[in-house]
N, C-alpha and C positions, 0 to 999 in steps of 0.2 A: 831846049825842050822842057813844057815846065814837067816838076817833080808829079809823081802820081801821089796822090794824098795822105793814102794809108803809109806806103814808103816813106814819106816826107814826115810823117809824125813817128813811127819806128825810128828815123835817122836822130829825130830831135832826143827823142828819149835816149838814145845811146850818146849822144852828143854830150846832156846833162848828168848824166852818172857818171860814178866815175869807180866804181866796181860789180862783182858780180858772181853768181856764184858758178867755177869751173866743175866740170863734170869728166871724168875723164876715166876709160876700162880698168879696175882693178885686177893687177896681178895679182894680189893678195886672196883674192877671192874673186875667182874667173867668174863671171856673168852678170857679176853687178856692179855698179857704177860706184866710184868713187868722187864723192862731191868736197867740194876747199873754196873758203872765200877767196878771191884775187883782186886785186887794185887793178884796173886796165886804163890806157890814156888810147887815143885812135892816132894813126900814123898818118901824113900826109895824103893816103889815099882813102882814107877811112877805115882802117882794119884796126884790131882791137889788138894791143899790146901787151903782153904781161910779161912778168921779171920774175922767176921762179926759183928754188934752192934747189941744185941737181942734185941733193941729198929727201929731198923733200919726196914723198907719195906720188904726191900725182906728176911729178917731173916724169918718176920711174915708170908711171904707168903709159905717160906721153911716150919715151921711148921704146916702148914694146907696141904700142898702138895710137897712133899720134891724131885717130879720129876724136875730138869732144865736142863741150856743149858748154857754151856763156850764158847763164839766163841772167837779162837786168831789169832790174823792177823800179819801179818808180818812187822814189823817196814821199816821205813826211805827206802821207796821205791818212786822213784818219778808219778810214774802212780798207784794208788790204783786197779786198776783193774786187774794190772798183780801181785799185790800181792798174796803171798800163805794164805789161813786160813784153819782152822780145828772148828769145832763144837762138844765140849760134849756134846753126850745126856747120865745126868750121876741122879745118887738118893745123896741128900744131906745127911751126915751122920754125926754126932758129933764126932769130933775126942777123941776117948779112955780117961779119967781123967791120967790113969796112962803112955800114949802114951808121956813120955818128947822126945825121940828123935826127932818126928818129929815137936814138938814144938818149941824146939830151932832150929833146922833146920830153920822152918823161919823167927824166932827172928835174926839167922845168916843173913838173906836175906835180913831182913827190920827190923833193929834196936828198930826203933821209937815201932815198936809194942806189945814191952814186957810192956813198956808202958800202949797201951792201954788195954790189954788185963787182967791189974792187977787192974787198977784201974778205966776202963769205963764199964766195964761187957760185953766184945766182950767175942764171941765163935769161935773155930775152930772147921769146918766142912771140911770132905774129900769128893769128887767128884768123887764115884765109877762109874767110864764109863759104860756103855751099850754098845755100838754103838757110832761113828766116824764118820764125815762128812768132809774128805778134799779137797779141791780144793786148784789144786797146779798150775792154769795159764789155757789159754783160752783152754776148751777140755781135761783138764784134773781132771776129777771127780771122786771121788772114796769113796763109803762106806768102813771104815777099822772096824776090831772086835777090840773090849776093850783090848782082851790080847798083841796083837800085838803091843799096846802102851807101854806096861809096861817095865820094867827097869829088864833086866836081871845080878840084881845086885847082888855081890858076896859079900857081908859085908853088918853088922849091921850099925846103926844110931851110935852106942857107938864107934866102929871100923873107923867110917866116921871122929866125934869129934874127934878121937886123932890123928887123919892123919893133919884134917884142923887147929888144936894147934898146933901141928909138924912146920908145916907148917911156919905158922904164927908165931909162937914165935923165931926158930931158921934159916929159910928160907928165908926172908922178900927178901932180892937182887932177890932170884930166881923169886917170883915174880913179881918184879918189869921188871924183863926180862922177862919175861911170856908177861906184856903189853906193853913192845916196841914190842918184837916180834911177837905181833899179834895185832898193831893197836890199844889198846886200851888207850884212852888218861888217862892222868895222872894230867898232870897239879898241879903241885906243892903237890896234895895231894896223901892221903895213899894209898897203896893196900892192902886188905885182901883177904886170901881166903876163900870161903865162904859154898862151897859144894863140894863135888867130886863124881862121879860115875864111872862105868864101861865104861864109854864111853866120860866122858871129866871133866871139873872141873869149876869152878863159880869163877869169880873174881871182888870184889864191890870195887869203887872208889870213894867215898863222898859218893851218894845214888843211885849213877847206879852200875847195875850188868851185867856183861858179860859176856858170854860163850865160852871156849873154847875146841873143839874138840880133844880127843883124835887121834894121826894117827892110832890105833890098838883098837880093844875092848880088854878091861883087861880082863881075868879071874877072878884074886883073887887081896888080897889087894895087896900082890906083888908086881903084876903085875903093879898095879897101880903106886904106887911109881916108879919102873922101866922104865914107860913113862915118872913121873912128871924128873927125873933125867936126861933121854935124851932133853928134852924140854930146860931142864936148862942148859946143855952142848951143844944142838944147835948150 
């Protein structure tokens, strides 16, 4: 069934950032919101992930009340106002002990945070949506349903890792053509890749990550490959 438009452009924008600002009820001061940047990567079904310090505010605030709010805006635009943003309103939820795929997912995303999350006592929470708030330019506003964000993915976390070590260990030129051909600077350093889905793939350069759109939705893992190959022959 194809995507509905308005949803399909919310999904891209949550796709291409890669944090955003948490909102979550202050106990410190009951009735008002307590707002903190957060890094977030999406998990195989498209939910927003973050890795939090259970010493931190808004940890404390999620365990007395685990309802918040993700706002992501749209980077490197020169007027803020014609930027696109979308708003979770989602329940915080700890992600699974036994969940590694989408652990390392975004250990893949942001290095530094295996790190901290062995040895400072962060936790990873998933961000199950409710409801959607996106404004995408002047006049155009739209409540979207949770499902309509999600990732109509055709593969596992386990099936993703061995695409993205394929990838990465025997493919490195391809990607490197991946970031001339799609702008993404390089500058003397590495490319990895970092995620793939049914609809495009992630590619980090030092500690920025960047999105690049599929021209087709994949079906199956195949499929996938099948894109990443024409991309590379380009």
């Amino acid at each position: 069934m194809p995507e509905k438009p308005v949803a399909a452009e919310a999904k891209a924008l949550l796709l291409s950032e890669y944090h955003g600002v948490l909102s979550t009820h202050s106990i410190d001061m009951p009735g008002f919101p307590f707002g903190s940047v957060a890094p977030y990567c999406l998990d195989s079904e498209g939910y927003a992930v973050i890795l939090i310090s259970s010493i931190a505010q808004h940890t404390k605030n999620i365990e007395a009340d685990n309802k918040v709010s993700l706002i992501v805006t749209e980077g490197e635009v020169d007027d803020i106002h014609t930027a696109a943003r979308l708003t979770l309103l989602s329940e915080a939820k700890k992600v699974e002990p036994e969940d590694n795929d989408t652990r390392e997912r975004y250990y893949r995303f942001f290095p530094p945070a295996r790190e901290y999350h062995l040895q400072h006592n962060f936790e990873f929470y998933r961000l199950h949506t409710v409801r959607a708030r996106y404004i995408g330019g002047f006049g155009k506003i739209h409540w979207i349903a949770a499902d309509d964000l999600l990732l109509q993915h055709p593969f596992d976390g386990s099936e993703e890792h061995g695409m993205v070590t394929h990838m990465n260990d025997d493919h490195a030129d391809a990607i490197h053509k991946y970031c001339n051909d799609y702008a993404i600077p390089l500058e003397d350093q590495s490319a990895v890749l970092v995620g793939i889905d049914c609809q495009g793939c992630h590619i980090r350069v030092g500690e920025k990550v960047s999105r690049i759109a599929f021209p087709d939705l994949a079906a199956d893992s195949v499929a996938v490959r099948q894109q990443l190959i024409a991309m590379a022959r380009a």
